[in-house]
NUKEMAR-107563 format. One record per residue: residue number from 1; residue in three letters; x, y, z of N, C-alpha, C in turn. Coordinates in Angstrom, 2 decimals. Layout:
// NUKEMAR-107563
+-----+------+---------+---------+---------+---------+---------+---------+---------+---------+---------+
:  nr : rest :    n.xx :    n.yy :    n.zz :   ca.xx :   ca.yy :   ca.zz :    c.xx :    c.yy :    c.zz :
+-----+------+---------+---------+---------+---------+---------+---------+---------+---------+---------+
: NUM :  ALA :       X :       Y :       Z :       X :       Y :       Z :       X :       Y :       Z :
...
+-----+------+---------+---------+---------+---------+---------+---------+---------+---------+---------+
***
This chain:
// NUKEMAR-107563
+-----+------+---------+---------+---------+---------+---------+---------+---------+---------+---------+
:  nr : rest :    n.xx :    n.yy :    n.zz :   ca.xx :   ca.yy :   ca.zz :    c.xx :    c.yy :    c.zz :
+-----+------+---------+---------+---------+---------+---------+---------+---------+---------+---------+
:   1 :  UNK :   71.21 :  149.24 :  105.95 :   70.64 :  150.28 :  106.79 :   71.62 :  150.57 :  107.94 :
:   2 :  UNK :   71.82 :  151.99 :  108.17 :   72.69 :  151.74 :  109.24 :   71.48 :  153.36 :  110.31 :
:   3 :  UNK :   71.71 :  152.77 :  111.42 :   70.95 :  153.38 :  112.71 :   71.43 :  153.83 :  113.61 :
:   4 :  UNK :   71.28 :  155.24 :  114.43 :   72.16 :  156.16 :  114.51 :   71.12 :  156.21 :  116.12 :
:   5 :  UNK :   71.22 :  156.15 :  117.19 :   70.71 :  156.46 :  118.44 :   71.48 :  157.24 :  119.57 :
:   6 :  UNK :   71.12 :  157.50 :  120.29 :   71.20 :  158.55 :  121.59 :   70.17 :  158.73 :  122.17 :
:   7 :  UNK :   70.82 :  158.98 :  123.93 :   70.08 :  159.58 :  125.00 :   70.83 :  160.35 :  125.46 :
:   8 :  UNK :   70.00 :  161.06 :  126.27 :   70.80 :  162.21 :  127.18 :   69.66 :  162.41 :  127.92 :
:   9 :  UNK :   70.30 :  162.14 :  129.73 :   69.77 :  162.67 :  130.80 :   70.38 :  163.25 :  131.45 :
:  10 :  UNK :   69.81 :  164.73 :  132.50 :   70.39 :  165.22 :  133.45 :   69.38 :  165.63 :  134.36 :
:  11 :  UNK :   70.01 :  165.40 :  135.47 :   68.94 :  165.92 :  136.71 :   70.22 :  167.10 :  137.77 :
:  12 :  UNK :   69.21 :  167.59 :  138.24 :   69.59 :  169.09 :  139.06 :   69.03 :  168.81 :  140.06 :
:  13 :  UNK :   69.36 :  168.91 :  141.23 :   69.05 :  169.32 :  142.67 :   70.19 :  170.65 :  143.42 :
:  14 :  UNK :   68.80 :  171.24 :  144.14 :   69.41 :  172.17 :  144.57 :   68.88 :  172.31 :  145.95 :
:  15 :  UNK :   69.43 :  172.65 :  146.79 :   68.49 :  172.52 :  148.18 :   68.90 :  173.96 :  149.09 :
:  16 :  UNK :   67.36 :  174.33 :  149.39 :   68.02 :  175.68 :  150.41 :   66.77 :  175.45 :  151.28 :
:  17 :  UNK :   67.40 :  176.83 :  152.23 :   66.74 :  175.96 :  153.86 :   65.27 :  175.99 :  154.05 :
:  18 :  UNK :   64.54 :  176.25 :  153.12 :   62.96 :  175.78 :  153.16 :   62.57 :  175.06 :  152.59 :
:  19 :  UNK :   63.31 :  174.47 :  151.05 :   62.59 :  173.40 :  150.09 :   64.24 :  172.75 :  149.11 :
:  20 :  UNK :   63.16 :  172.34 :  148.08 :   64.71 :  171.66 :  147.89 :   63.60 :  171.33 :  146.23 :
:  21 :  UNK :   64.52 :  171.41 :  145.11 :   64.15 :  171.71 :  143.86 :   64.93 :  170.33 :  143.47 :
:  22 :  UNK :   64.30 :  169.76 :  142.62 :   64.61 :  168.84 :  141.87 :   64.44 :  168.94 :  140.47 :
:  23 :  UNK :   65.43 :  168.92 :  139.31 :   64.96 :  168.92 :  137.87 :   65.64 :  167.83 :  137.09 :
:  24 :  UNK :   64.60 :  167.47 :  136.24 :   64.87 :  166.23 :  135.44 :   64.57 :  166.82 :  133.81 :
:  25 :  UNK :   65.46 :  165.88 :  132.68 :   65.65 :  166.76 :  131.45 :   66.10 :  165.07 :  130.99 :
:  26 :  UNK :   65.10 :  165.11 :  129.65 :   65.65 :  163.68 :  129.67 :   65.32 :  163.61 :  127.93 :
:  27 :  UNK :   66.23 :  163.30 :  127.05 :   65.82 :  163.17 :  125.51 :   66.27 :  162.13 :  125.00 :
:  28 :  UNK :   65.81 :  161.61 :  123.88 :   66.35 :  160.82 :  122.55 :   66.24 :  161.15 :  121.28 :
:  29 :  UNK :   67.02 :  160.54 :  120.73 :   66.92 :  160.33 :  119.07 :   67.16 :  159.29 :  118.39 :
:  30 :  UNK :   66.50 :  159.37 :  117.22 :   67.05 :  157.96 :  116.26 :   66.65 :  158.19 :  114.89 :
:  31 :  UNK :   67.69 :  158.14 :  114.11 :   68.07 :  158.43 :  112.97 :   68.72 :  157.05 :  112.10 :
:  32 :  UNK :   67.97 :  157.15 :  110.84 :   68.19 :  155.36 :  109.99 :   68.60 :  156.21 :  108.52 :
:  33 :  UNK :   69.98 :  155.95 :  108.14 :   70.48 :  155.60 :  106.87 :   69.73 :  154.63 :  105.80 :
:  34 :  UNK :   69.80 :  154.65 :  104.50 :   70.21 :  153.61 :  104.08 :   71.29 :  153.89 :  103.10 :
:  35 :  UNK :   72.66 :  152.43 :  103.40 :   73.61 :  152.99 :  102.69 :   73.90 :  152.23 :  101.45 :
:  36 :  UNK :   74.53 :  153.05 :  100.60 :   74.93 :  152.36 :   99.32 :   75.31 :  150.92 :   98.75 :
:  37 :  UNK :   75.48 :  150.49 :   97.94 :   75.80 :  149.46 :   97.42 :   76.99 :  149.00 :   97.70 :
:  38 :  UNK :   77.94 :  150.34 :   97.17 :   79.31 :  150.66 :   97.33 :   79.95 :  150.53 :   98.98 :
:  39 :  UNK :   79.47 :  150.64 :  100.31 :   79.93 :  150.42 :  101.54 :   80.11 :  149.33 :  101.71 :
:  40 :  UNK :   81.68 :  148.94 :  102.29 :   81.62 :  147.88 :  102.78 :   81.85 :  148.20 :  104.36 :
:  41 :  UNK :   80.57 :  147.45 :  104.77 :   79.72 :  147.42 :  106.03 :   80.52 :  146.55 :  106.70 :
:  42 :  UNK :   81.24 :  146.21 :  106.30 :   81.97 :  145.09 :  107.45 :   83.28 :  146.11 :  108.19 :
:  43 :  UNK :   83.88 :  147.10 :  107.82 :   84.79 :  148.42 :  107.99 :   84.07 :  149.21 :  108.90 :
:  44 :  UNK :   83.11 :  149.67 :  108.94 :   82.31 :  151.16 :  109.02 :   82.68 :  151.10 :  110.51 :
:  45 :  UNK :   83.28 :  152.32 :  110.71 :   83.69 :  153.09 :  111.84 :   83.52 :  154.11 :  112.96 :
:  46 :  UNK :   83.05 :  154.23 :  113.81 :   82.52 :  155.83 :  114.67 :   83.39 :  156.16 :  115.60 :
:  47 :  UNK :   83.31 :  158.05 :  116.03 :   84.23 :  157.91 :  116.80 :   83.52 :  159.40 :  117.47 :
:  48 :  UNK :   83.18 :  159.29 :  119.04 :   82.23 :  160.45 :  119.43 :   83.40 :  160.96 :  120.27 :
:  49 :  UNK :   83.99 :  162.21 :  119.70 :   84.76 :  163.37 :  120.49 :   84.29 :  164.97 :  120.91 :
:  50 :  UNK :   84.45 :  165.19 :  121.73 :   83.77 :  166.78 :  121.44 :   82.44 :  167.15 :  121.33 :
:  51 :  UNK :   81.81 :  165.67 :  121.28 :   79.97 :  166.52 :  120.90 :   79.76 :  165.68 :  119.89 :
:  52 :  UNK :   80.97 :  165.75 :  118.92 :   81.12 :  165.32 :  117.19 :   80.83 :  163.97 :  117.23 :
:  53 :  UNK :   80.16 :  163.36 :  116.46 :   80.01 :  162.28 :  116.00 :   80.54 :  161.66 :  114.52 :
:  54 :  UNK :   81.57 :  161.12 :  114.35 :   82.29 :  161.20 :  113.12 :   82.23 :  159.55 :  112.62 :
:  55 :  UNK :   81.59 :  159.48 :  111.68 :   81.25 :  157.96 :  111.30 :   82.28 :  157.61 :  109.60 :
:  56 :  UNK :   82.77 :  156.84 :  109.56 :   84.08 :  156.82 :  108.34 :   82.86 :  155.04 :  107.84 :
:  57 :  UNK :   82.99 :  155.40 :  106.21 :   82.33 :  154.44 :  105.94 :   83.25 :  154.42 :  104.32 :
:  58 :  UNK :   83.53 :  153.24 :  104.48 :   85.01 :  152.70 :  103.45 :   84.19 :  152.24 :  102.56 :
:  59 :  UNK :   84.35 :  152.59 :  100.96 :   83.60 :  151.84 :   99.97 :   84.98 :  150.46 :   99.86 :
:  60 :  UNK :   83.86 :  149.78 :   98.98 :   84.55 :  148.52 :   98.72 :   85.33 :  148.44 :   97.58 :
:  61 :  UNK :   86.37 :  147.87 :   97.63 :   87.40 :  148.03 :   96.86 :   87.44 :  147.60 :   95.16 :
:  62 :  UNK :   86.01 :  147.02 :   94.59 :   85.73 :  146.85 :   93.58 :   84.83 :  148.51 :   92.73 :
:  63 :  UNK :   84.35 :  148.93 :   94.06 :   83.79 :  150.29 :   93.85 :   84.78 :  151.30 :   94.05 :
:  64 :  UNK :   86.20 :  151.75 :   94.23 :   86.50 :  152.61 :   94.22 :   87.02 :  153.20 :   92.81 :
:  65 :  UNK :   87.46 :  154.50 :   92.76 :   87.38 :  155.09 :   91.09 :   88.90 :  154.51 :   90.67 :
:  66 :  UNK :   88.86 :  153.55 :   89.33 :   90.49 :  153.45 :   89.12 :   90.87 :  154.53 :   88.12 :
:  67 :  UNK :   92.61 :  154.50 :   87.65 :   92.98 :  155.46 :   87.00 :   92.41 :  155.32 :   85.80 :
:  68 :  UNK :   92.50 :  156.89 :   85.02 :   92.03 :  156.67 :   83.85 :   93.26 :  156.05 :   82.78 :
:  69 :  UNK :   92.76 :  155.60 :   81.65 :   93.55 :  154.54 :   81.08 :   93.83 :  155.63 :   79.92 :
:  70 :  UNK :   95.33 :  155.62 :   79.17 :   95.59 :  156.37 :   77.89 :   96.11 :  155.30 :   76.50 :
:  71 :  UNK :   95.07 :  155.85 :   76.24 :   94.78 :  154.97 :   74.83 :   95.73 :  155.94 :   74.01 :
:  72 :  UNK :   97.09 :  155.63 :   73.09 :   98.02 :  156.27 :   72.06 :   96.82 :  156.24 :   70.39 :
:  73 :  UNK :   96.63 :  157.07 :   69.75 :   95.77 :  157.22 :   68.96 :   97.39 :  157.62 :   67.35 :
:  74 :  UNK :   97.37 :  156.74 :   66.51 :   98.53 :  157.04 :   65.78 :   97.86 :  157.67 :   64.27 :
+-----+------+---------+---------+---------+---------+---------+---------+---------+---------+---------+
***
């Protein structure tokens, strides 16, 4: 299983010469995989740039595709 979370808060103040405004904005999330057979979970990688959330998840090296084999037919 792999589990995916975030928050995000922001608050605003603004003040002028009779009152004074305060705003609060506050969220979460959470998001659950479940991953393959084929991941090896001991690799698995994230990398948050830009907004982007980019998660690299390496299968295991008994699961990756090998070449195909040519059998000579005479």
């Amino acid at each position: 299983m792999l589990t995916i979370s975030g928050e995000h808060k922001m608050e605003n103040e603004s003040k002028e010469k009779t009152f004074t405004r305060r705003e609060f904005n506050y969220g979460s999330f959470r998001r659950t995989f479940t991953l393959p057979e084929t991941v090896n979970d001991d690799k698995i990688d994230a990398k948050y740039e830009d907004g982007i959330l980019k998660i690299h998840l390496p299968k295991k090296e008994e699961a990756k595709a090998k070449p195909p084999k040519e059998i000579k037919i005479s």
